[in-house]
Each structure stands twice: as structure tokens, then as C-alpha cells.
C-alpha positions in Angstrom: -12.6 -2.5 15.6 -9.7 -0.9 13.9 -7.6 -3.1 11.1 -3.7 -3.1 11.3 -3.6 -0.9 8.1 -5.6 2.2 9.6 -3.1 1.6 12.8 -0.2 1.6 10.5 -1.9 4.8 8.7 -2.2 7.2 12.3 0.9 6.0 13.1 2.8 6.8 10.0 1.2 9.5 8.4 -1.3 10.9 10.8 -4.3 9.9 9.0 -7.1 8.3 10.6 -9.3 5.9 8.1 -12.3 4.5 8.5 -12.9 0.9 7.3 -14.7 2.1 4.2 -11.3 4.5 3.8 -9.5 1.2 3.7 -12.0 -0.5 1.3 -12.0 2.6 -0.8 -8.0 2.7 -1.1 -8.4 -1.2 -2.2 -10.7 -0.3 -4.5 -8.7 2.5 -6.0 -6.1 -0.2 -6.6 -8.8 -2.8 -7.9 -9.7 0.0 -10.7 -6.0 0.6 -11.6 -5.9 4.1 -10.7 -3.1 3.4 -7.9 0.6 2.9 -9.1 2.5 -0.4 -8.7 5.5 0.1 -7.4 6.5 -3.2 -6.5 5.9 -7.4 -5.5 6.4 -7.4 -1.5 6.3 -11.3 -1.9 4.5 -13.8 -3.6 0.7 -12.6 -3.4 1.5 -9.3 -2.2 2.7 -6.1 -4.2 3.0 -2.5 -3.0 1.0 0.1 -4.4 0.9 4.0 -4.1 -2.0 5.5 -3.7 -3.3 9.2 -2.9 -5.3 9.7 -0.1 -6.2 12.9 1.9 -3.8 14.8 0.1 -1.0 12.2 1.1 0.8 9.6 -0.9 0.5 6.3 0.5 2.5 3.2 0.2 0.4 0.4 0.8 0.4 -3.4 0.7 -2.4 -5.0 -1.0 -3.2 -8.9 -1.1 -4.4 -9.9 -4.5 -5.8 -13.1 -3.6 -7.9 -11.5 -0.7 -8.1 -8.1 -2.4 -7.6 -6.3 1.0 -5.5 -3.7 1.9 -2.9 -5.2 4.7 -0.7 -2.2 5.8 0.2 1.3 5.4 4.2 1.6 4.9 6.5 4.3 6.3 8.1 6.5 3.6 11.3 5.0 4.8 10.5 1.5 4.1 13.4 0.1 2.2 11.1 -1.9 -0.2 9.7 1.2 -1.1 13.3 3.4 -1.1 14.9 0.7 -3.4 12.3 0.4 -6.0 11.3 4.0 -6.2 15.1 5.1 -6.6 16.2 2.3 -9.2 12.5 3.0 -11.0 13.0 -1.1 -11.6 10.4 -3.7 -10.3 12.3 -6.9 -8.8 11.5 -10.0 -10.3 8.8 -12.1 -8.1 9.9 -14.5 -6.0 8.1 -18.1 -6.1 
């Protein structure tokens, strides 16, 4: 079965991960050696993590530590945190 996030990834970037592509991106972020770039909501934060040569902007769920999605370059969470270099206050 293929997850939403390796979906999201051929779509997006043209990269096709396996599920223990996925588990290795989460645990790249797990180990703190992907950038935060910013909360996408309350138990959700965007990360960016290099993959295949690519930059990734993904959405990780703490609570579940999974990987949900892979995010388009033109994502505007992405665009407004990246150009202001600011991370917006979490929501509760």
C-alpha cells in the first residue's frame, strides 16, 4: 500500500519512497538532524529534510511520530516562514 506522504512525494518532487524511505525521513527528524522550519498546527510542525539529493518539506506528527505529507515548494506555510526566517507562535 502506498501512504499519502510517498503520493505527495512522486507527485511533487518526482521521488518515489518506499515505506522505510518514509520511516527513515521521520527518523532523520526524530534524531534532530532535519531543520524546523515551522508549527503547521497544534501537534504538527514542518520540517526540512534532505532526501535523494532533494530538499523536502515535510509534515511530521509529534504525538504519532510519523511523517504525514510531503509539501510543494510553493506551499505558503513554507514560503512565509522561510522568507521572514521567523517561526509563528503555536496556536492552542
Amino acid at each position: 500500500m502506498i501512504g499519502h506522504a510517498q503520493q505527495r512525494a512522486k507527485r511533487r518532487f518526482g521521488i518515489e519512497l518506499s515505506q522505510s524511505d518514509v520511516q527513515a525521513i521521520a527518523d532523520e527528524i526524530l534524531c534532530s538532524r532535519a531543520k524546523f522550519v515551522t508549527p503547521a498546527n497544534h501537534h504538527r510542525n514542518i520540517y526540512r529534510v534532505t532526501w535523494m539529493g532533494q530538499s523536502l518539506p515535510v509534515v511530521f506528527d509529534e504525538p504519532s511520530r510519523r511523517v504525514v505529507t510531503v509539501l510543494s515548494e510553493s506551499s505558503k506555510q513554507v514560503k512565509r516562514a522561510e522568507r521572514t526566517g521567523k517561526r509563528p507562535v503555536k496556536r492552542k
